[in-house]
C-alpha positions in Angstrom: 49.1 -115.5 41.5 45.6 -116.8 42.0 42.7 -114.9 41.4 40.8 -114.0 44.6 37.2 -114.6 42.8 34.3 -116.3 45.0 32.0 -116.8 42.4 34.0 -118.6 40.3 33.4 -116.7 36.7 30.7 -118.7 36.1 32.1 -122.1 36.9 28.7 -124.1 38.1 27.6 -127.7 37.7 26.8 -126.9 33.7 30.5 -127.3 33.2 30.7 -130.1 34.8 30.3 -132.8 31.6 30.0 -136.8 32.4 31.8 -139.6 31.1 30.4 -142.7 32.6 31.5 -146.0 34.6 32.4 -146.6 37.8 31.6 -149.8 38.9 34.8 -151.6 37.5 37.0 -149.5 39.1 37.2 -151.7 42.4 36.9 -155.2 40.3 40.2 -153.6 38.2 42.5 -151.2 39.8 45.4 -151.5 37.7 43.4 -150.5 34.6 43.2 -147.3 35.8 46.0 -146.9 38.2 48.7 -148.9 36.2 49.2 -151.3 39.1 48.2 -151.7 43.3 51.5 -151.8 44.4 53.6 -148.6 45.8 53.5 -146.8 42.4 50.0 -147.4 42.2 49.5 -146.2 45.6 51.0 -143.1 44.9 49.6 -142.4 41.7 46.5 -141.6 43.7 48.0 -138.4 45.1 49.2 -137.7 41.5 45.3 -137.5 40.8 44.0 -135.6 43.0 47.2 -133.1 42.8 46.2 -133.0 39.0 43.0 -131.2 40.1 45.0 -128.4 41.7 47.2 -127.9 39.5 44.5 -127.4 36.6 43.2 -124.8 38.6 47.0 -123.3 38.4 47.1 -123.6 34.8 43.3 -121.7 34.6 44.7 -119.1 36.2 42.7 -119.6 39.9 45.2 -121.6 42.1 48.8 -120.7 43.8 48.9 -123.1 46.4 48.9 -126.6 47.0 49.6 -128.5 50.6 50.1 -132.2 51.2 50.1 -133.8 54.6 51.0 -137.9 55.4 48.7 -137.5 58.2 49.7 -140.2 60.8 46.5 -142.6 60.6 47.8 -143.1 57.1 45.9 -141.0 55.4 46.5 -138.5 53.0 45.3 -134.6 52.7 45.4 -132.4 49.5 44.0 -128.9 49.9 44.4 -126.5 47.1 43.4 -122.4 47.0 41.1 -122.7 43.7 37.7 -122.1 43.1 36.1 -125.0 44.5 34.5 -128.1 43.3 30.7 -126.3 42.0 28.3 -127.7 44.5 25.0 -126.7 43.0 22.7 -129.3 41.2 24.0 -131.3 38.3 21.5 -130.7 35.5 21.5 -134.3 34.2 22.3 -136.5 37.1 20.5 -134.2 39.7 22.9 -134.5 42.6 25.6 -131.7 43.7 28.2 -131.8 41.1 30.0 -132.3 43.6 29.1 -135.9 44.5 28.9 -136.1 40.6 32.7 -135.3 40.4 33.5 -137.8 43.4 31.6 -141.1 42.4 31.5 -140.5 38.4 34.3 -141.6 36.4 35.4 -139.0 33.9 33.1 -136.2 35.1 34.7 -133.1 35.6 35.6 -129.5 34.4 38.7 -130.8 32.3 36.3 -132.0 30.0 34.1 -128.6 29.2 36.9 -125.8 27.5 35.6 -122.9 28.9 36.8 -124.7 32.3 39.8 -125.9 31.5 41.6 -125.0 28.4 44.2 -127.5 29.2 44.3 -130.1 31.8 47.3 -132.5 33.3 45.7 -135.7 34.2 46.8 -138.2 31.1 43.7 -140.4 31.1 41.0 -138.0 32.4 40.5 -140.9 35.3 40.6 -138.3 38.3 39.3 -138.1 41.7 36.4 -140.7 41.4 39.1 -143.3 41.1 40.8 -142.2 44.0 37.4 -142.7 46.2 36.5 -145.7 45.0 40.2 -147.1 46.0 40.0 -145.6 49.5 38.8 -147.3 52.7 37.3 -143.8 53.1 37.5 -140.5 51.5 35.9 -136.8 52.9 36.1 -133.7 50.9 35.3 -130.1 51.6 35.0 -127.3 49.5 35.0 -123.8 50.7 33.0 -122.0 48.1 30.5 -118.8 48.4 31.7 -117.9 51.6 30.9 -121.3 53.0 32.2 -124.8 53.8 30.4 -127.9 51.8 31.1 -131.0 52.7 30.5 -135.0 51.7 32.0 -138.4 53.1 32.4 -141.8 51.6 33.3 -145.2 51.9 34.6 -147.3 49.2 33.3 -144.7 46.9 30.0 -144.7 48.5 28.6 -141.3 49.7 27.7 -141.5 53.3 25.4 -138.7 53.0 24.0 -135.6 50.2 26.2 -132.7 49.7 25.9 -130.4 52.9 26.9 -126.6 54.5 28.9 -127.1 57.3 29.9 -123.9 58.2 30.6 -120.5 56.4 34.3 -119.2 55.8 34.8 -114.8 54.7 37.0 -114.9 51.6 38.9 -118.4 52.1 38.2 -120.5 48.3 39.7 -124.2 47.9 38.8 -127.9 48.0 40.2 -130.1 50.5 40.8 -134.0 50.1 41.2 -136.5 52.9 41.5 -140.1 51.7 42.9 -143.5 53.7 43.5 -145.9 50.4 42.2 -149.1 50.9 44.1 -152.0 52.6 42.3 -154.9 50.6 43.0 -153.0 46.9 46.6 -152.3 47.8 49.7 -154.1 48.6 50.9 -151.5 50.3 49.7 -148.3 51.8 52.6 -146.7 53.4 53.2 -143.6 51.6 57.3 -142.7 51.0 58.2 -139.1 51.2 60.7 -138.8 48.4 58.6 -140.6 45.9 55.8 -137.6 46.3 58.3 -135.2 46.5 60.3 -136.0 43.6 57.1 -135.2 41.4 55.8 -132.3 43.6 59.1 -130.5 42.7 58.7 -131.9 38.9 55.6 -130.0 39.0 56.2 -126.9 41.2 59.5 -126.6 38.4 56.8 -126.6 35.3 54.8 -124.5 37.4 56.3 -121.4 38.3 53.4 -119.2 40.1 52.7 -122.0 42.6 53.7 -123.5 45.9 53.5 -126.5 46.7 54.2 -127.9 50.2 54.5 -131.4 51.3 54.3 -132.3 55.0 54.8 -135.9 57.1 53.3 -135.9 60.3 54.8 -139.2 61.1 58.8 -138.7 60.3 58.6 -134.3 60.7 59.5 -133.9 57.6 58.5 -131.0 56.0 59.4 -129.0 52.5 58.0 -126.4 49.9 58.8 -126.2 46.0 58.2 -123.0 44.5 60.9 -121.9 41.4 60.2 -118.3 40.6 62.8 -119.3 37.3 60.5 -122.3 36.3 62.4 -124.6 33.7 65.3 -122.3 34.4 65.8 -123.3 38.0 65.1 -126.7 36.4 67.6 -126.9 34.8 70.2 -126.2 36.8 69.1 -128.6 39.4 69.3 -131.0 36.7 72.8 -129.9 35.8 73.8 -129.2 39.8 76.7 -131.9 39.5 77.9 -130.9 36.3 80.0 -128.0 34.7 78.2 -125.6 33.2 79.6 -124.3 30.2 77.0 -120.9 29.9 73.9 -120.2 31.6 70.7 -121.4 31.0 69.5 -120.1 27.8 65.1 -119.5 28.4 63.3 -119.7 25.1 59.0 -119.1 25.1 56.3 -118.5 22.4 52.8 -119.2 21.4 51.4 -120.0 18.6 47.8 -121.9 17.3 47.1 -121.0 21.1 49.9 -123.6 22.0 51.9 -122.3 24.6 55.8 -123.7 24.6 58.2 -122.8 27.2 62.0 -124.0 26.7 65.2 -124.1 28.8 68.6 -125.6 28.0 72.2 -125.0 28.8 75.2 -127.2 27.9 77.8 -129.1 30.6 81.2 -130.8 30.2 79.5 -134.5 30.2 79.0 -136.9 27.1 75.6 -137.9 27.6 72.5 -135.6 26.8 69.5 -135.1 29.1 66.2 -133.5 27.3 62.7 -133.7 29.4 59.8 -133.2 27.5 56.5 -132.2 29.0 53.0 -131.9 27.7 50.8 -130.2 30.0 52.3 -131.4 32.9 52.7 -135.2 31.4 55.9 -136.3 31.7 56.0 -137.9 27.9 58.8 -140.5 28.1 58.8 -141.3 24.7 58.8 -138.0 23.2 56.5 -137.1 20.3 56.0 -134.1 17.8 57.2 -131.7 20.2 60.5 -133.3 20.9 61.1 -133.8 17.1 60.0 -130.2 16.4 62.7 -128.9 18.8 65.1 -131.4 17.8 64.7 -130.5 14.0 65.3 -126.5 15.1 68.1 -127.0 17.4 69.6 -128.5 14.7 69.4 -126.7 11.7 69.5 -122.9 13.8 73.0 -124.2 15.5 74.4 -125.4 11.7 73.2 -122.4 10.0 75.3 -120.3 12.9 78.4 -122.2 12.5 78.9 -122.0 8.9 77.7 -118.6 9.1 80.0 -117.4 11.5 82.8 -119.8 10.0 83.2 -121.3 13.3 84.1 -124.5 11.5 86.8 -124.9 9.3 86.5 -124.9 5.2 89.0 -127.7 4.9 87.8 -129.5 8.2 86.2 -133.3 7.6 83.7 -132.3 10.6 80.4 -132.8 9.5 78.0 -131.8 12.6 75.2 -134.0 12.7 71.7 -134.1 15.4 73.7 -136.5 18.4 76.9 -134.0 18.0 75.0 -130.9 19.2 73.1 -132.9 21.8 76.5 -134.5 23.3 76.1 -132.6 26.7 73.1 -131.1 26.4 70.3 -130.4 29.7 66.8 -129.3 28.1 63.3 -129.2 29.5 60.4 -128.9 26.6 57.3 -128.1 28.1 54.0 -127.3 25.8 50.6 -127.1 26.7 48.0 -128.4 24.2 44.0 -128.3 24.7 43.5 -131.6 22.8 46.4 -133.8 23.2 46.5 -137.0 21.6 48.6 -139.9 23.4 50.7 -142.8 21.5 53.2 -145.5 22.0 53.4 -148.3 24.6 53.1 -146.5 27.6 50.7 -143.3 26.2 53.3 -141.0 26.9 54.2 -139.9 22.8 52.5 -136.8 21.8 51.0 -137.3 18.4 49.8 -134.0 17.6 51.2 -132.9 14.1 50.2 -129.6 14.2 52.7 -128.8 17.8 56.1 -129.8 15.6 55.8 -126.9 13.8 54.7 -124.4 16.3 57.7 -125.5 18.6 60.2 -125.3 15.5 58.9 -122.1 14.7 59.2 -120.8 18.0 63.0 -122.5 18.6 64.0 -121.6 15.1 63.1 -117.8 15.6 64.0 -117.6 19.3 67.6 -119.6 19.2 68.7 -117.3 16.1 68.0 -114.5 17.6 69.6 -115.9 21.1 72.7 -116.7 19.2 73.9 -113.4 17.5 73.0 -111.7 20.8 75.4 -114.0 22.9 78.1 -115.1 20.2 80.2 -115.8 22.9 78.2 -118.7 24.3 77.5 -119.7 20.5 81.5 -120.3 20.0 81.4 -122.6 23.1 78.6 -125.0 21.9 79.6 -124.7 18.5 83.1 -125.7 20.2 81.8 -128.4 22.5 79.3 -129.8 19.5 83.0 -129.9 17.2 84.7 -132.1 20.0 81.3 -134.5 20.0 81.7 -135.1 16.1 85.6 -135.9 16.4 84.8 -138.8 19.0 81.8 -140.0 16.9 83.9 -140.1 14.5 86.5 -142.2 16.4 83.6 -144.2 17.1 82.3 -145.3 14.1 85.7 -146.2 13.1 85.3 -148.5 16.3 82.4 -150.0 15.2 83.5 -150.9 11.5 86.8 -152.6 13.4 84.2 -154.6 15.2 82.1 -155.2 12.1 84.9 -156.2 10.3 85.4 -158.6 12.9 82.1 -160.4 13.2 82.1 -160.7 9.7 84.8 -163.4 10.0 83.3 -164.9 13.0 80.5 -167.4 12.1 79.0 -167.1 15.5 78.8 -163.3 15.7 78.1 -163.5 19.8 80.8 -163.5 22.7 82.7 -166.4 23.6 81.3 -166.6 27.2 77.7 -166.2 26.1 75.8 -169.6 26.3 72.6 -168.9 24.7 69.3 -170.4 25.1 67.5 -172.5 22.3 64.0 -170.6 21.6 65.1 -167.4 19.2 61.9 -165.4 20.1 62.6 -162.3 22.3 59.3 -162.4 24.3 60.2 -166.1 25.4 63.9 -165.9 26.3 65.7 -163.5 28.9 69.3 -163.0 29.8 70.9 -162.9 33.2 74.2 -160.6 33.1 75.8 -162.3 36.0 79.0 -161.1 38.3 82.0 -163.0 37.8 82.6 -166.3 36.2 82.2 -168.3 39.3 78.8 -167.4 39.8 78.5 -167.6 36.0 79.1 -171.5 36.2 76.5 -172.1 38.6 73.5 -169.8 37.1 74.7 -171.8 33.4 74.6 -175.1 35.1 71.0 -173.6 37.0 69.3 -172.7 34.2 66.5 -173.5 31.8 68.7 -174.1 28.5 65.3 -173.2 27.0 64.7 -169.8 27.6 67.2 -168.8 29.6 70.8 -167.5 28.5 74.1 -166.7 30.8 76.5 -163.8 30.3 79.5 -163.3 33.0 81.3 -160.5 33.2 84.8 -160.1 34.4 84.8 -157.4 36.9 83.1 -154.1 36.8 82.5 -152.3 33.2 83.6 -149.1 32.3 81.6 -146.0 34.1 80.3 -144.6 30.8 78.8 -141.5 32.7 82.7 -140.3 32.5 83.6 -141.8 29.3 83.3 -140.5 25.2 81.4 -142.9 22.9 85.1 -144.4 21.4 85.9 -145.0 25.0 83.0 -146.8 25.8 82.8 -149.1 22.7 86.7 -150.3 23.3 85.4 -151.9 26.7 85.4 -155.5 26.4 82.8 -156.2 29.1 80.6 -153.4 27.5 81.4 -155.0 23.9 79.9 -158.6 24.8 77.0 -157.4 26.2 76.3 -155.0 23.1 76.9 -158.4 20.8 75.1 -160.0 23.3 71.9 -158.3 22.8 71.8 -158.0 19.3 70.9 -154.2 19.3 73.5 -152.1 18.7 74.2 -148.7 21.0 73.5 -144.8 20.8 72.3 -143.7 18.2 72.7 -147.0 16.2 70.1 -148.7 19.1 67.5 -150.6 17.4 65.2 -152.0 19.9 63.5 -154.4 17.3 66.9 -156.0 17.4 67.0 -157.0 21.3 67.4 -160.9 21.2 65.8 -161.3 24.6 62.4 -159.9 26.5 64.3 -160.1 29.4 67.9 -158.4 30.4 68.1 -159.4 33.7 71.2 -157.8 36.2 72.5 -160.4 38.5 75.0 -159.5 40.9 76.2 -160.4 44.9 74.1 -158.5 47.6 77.1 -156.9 48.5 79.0 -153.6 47.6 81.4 -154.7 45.3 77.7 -156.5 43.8 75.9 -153.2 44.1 78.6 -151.0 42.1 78.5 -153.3 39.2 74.6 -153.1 39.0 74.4 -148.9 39.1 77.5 -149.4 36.3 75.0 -151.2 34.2 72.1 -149.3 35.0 73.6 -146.2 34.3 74.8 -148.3 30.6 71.6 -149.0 29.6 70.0 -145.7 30.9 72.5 -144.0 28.8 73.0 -145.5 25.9 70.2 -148.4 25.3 67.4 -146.0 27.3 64.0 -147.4 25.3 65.0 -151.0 27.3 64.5 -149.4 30.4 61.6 -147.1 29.1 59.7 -150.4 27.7 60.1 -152.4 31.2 62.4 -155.4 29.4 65.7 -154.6 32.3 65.1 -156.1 35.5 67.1 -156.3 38.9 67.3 -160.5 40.2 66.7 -160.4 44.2 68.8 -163.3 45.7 68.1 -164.1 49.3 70.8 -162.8 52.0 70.1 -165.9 54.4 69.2 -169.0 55.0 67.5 -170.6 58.2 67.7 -173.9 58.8 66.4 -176.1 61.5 66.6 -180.0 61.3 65.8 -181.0 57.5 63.8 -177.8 57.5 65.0 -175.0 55.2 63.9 -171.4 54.4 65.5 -168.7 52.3 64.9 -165.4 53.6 65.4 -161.8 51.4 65.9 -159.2 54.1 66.5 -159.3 57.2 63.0 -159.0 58.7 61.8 -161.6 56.4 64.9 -163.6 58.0 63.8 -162.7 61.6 59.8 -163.9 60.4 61.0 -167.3 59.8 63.6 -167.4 63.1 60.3 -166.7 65.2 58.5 -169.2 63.6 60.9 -172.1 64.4 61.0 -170.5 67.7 57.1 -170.8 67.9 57.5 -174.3 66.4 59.5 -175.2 69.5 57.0 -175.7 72.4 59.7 -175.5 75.3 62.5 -175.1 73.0 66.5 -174.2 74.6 67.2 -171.0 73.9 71.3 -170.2 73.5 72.9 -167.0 74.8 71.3 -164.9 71.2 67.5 -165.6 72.9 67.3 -167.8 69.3 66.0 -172.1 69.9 68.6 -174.0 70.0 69.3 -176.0 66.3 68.8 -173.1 64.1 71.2 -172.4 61.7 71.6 -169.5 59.5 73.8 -169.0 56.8 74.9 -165.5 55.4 75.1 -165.1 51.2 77.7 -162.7 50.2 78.1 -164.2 46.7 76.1 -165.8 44.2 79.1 -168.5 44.0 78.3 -169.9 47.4 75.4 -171.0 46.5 75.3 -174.5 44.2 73.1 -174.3 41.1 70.0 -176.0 42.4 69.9 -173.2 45.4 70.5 -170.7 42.7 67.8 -171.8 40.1 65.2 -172.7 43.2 65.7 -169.1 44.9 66.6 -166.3 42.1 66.2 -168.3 38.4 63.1 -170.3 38.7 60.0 -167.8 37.5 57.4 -169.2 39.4 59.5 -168.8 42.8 61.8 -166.5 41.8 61.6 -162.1 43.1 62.6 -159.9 40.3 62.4 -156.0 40.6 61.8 -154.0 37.0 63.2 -151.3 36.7 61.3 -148.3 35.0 61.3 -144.6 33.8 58.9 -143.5 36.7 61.0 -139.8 37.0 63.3 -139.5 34.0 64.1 -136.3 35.6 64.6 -137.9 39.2 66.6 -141.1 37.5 69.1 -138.6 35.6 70.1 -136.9 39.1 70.7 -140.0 40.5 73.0 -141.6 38.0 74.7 -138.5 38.1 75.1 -138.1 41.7 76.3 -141.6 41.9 78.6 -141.7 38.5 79.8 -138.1 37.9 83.2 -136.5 39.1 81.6 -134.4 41.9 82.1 -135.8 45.1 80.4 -133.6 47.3 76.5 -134.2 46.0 77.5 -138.1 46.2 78.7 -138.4 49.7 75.1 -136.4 50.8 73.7 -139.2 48.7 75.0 -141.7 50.5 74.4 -140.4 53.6 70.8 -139.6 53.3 70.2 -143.0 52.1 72.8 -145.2 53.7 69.8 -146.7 55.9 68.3 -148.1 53.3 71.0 -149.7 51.8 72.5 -153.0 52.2 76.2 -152.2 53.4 78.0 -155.1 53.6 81.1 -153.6 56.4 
């Protein structure tokens, strides 16, 4: 719970330290917000959130609400202490207008603030107003209500008392982002929400509620269980095989909070979290707990003879995370970033607190609960006998390349330049529409793969399974990289994996197939931005020698009105469309001939392309598994909650 304190403990414009530069902010968006298009957009709410949710983890905040107001505007109001208002001592304004129009002033940088803080570059609020067409902010503080308005970052006026409130502490942000920064500003509901409930999950002790005045929609994430309840919505379409097993410690004043429980499936699922951050690409934390899990499950199963003397098993780090659903979460006053996206924790000092901690806390775990340490030991056993299988796979395919000089699939034809950051790959549906993108192409840079069909669903099948698909097994020779835990990203032979499929949903099945592949079993392509989805156009409109390819269906009804405008006292047939326009309906890439296909989906300076990206690893998990796992239930509520936006070809 929050603490009900209205003077703050001493929290006053002193703690308020300065980092300074603001003035670029406008001339460069994306350097601070990653990009201006929807996932820029809603990384401002992220930001401001981040402020509430510090005052959570200092101990002075249990409630969060945002409203999608209907002018398109955005409102964030937590129950903290409140922005400090008094008079900076360096800049001499309210610290308040120092924290709204200073870039990398605020409490998270002064300790006896903030021990730890959530936002991962320290950007905050400031950026926020200097990205909105306007932004007001009041802070109810002292028993009374402050308040300051901007636009485009520019206070409209000093610091000033609006009104006076009895016990009521908080800060409330209205902003309306800025039409000429963004390329959007509509703000989507499930895109907040997915990382409100990330949050609210990490975050046991507060609410957070999320309101749309536009749509009604309305909802509120608070997890009394924390990473427990996390855990089990991440496992909701799976079998459990025990319940979730809750491990916590501190140690060197680093708090680490862990929950796991094993399923029936073949593929593992760990999310680590540092202070909040979700860190993609792991770090000293995740190979702390990794290391511990390890070694305390091993020592229990020879212990406890649980494998055989005169077995062949030898259990090894992937066996005992076959299955696995975990959630890492440590906070860390002074955590140091690495890796391509900043999001690897490189403090060397957290391994070893979080393998103490695991080491101590799973030993003890286990010889209270032997019989949930029989069934992982059991489940881990199974893991090692299809790796096993596997590699024997692997050294028949080995074995196999050796005697081939060309070591790539058959149907491969490969582009000239060798070096991966010049040359992408377009994994292409069907052989038909094979022969047109190879005939398409630039022979340069550009290599072709068909597939025959759909590939095997690999959210349902054991690693020997998997690597005895053909389709799977040319695109693994394809790529150069191997799969699992023989992946080698340095090995990928193209920059580019590009997924090329009909816009139907024959089309659409074989693309979450070979999403749910690569998420699997190649994941750092997806987590380092190289797989993308190609965008052919659904129509085109024609009218005399006129001709315009059109992506979606409003884009197709754009161009109809133009010609329609182009016709001063045009005939209009029984549709209300001019007379002489013709449009034509692409369900398969093979309908079109290879100049169409290179001019509209191949050529990179007029071609659409969508990258695909590890925005919610937690959010991207449910999803595969919604759509891929046996459950039928969860999938068919998929579907019909999203069935609008789709493109159902019926």
């Amino acid at each position: 719970m929050a603490k009900n304190v209205t003077n703050g403990d001493n929290y006053t414009a002193r703690n308020i330290n300065i980092l300074k530069g603001l003035e670029a902010v406008r001339k460069r968006p994306a350097m601070y917000i990653g990009d201006v298009t929807s996932r820029g957009l809603h990384h401002l709410v992220n930001e401001v959130v981040d402020n509430s949710i510090d005052e959570a983890l200092a101990g002075y905040n249990d409630k969060v609400i945002i409203t999608l107001n209907k002018d398109g505007s955005v409102t964030v109001e937590d129950k903290g202490r409140g922005i400090p208002v008094d008079i900076h001592p360096v800049e001499k304004v309210s610290a308040l207008e120092v924290v709204m129009t200073v870039l990398h002033a605020g409490g998270k940088f002064d300790k006896d603030s903030y021990k730890v803080s959530g936002g991962l570059h320290g950007v905050g609020v400031s950026v926020v107003n200097a990205l909105s067409e306007w932004l007001k902010v009041e802070v109810y503080r002292d028993g009374r209500i402050y308040q300051q308005e901007y636009k485009k970052g520019i206070p409209q006026y000093k610091v000033k008392e609006v009104g006076k409130v009895k016990s009521k502490t908080g800060t409330k942000v209205t902003f309306k982002p800025d039409t000429e920064i963004f390329t959007t500003t509509k703000f989507k509901f499930e895109t907040l929400a997915e990382r409100m409930r990330e949050l609210a999950y990490l975050n046991k002790t507060i609410s957070i509620a999320l309101k749309d005045e536009i749509e009604g929609e309305e909802e509120v994430y608070h997890y009394k269980g924390g990473l427990v309840e996390f855990v089990k919505y991440l496992d909701e379409t799976r079998n459990s095989l025990h319940k979730p097993v809750f491990i916590e410690g501190e140690k060197e004043n680093t708090p680490v909070e862990i929950a796991f429980e094993y399923s029936d499936a073949y593929s593992d699922n760990i999310l680590s979290y540092v202070n909040n951050i979700n860190t993609h690409e792991g770090g000293t934390h995740l190979s702390g707990f990794k290391t511990a899990f390890t070694r305390t499950l091993n020592n229990y199963a020879y212990k406890n003879k649980l494998i055989k003397e005169n077995s062949k098993i030898t259990l090894t780090g992937d066996d005992f995370r076959e299955g696995l659903t975990a959630v890492i979460s440590v906070k860390v006053m002074e955590p140091q970033f690495e890796g391509q996206t900043k999001t690897k924790l490189g403090n060397g000092e957290v391994k070893g607190v979080v393998e103490t901690i695991v080491g101590e806390k799973l030993a003890e775990y286990l010889e209270e609960h032997p019989a949930v340490g029989r069934k992982i030991i059991d489940k881990c056993t199974r893991a090692a006998e299809a790796r096993m299988a596997a590699r024997k796979a692997r050294e028949l395919v080995r074995r196999k390349n050796a005697l081939d000089t060309m070591h790539l699939p058959g149907k491969l034809a490969d582009c000239s330049i060798t070096d991966p950051e010049h040359c992408e790959i377009y994994i292409v549906e069907g052989d038909s529409a094979g022969g047109s993108a190879k005939q398409g192409r630039d022979r340069r840079f550009q290599a072709i793969l068909p597939l025959r069909g759909k590939i095997l669903n690999v959210e349902k099948a054991k690693i020997n399974k998997i690597l005895e698909n053909n389709e799977i097994k040319s695109i693994v020779a394809a790529l150069g990289s191997g799969i699992g835990s023989d992946f080698d990203a340095e090995k990928v032979r193209y920059g580019k994996i590009i997924i090329m499929t009909d816009a139907d949903v024959d089309g659409s099945h074989i693309r979450t197939l070979l999403l749910t592949f690569f998420y699997r079993h190649m994941r750092d392509l997806v987590a380092t931005g190289k797989v993308y989805i190609a965008q052919p156009p659904l129509y085109k409109v024609k009218k005399g020698k006129e001709e315009i390819y059109a992506y979606d269906d409003d884009e197709r009804d754009k161009v109809i009105a133009r010609f329609r405008g182009n016709g001063k006292s045009a005939e209009l047939d029984e549709n209300g469309l001019p007379k002489g326009v013709n449009i034509s309906r692409y369900k398969g890439l093979g309908e079109m001939n290879p100049d169409q296909l290179w001019e509209t989906t191949m050529n990179p300076e007029t071609r659409t392309v969508l990258q695909v990206n590890l925005e919610s690893a937690a959010a991207a998990d449910k999803i595969f598994e919604t759509l891929m796992g046996d459950s039928v239930e969860p999938r068919r509520a998929f579907i019909e909650k999203h069935a609008k936006y789709a493109n159902l070809d019926v």
